[in-house]
C-alpha positions as CSV (number, residue, x, y, z in Angstrom):
1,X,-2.7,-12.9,2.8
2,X,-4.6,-11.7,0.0
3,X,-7.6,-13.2,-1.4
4,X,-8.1,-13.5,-5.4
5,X,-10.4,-10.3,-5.6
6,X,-7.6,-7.8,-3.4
7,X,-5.4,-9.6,-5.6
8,X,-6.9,-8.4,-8.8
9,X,-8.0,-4.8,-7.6
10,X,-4.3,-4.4,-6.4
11,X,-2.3,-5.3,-9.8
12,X,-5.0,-3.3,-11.6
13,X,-4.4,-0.4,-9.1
14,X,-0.4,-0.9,-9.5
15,X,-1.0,-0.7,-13.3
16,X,-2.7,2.4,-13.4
17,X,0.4,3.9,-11.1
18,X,2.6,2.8,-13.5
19,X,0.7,4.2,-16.3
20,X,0.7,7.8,-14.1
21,X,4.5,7.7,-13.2
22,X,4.8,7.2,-17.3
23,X,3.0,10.1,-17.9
24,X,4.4,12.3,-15.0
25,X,8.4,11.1,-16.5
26,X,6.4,12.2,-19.9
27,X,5.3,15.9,-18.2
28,X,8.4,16.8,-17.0
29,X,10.3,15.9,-19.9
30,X,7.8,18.6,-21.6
31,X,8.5,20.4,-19.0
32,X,4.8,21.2,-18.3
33,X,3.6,23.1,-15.4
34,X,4.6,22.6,-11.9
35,X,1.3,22.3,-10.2
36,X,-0.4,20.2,-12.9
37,X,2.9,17.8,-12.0
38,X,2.3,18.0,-8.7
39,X,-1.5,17.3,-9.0
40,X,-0.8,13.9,-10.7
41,X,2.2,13.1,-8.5
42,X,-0.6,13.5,-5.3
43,X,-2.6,11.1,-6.9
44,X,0.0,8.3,-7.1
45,X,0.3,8.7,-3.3
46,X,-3.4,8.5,-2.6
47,X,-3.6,5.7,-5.2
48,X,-0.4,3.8,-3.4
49,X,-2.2,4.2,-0.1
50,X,-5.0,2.8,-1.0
51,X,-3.1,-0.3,-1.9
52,X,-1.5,-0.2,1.3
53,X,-4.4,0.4,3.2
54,X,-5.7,-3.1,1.4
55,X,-2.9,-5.2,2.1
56,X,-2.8,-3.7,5.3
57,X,-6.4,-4.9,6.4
58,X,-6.0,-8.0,4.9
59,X,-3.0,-8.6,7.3
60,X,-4.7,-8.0,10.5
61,X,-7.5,-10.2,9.0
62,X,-5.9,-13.5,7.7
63,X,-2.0,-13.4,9.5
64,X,-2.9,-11.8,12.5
65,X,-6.3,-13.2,13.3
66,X,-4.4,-17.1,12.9
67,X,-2.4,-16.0,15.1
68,X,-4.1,-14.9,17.9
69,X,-6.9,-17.7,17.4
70,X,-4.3,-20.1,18.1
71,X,-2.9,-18.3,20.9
72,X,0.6,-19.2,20.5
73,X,2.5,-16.8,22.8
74,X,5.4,-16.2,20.2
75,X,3.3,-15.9,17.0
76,X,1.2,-13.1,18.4
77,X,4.1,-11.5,19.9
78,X,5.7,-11.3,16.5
79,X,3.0,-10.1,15.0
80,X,2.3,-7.2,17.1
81,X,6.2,-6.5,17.1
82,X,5.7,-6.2,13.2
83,X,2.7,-4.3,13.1
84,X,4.5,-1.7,15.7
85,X,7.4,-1.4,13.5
86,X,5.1,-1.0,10.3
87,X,2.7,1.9,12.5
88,X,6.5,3.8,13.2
89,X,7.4,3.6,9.7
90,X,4.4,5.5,8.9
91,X,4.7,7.7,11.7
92,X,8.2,9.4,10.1
């Protein structure tokens, strides 16, 4: 789970993409040039990373650490089951 400050630095981060998609919908409507698009659209995948990355680490260290601190069999088998299927997603 996230704690107030990843909270905070996430929606500002989220904002700021929204702001960029805005102004790339804006670009392409002016139909400016193709690698200036592509420049910004690059950086709302880094900056959408970056979130991920975050929620990502804060996973392993809250959910996951529980669960393997209480060393329930299932709950840590679940967890690694989901952290597999998230590690193939990303794999694609």
């Amino acid at each position: 789970m996230l704690n107030e400050k990843q909270i905070e630095e996430n929606v500002k981060r989220l904002n700021k993409i929204e702001g960029q998609v805005r102004g790339i919908k804006k670009m392409i409507e002016n139909n400016r040039y193709c690698i200036d698009v592509l420049n910004q659209t690059k950086a709302i995948r880094s900056a959408i990373l970056k979130v991920e990355e975050i929620i990502l680490e804060s996973h392993l260290n809250t959910c996951v650490r529980n669960s393997l601190i209480s060393q329930d069999k299932h709950d840590i088998d679940e967890k690694i089951t989901e952290i597999m299927k998230t590690i193939s997603k990303y794999q694609k």
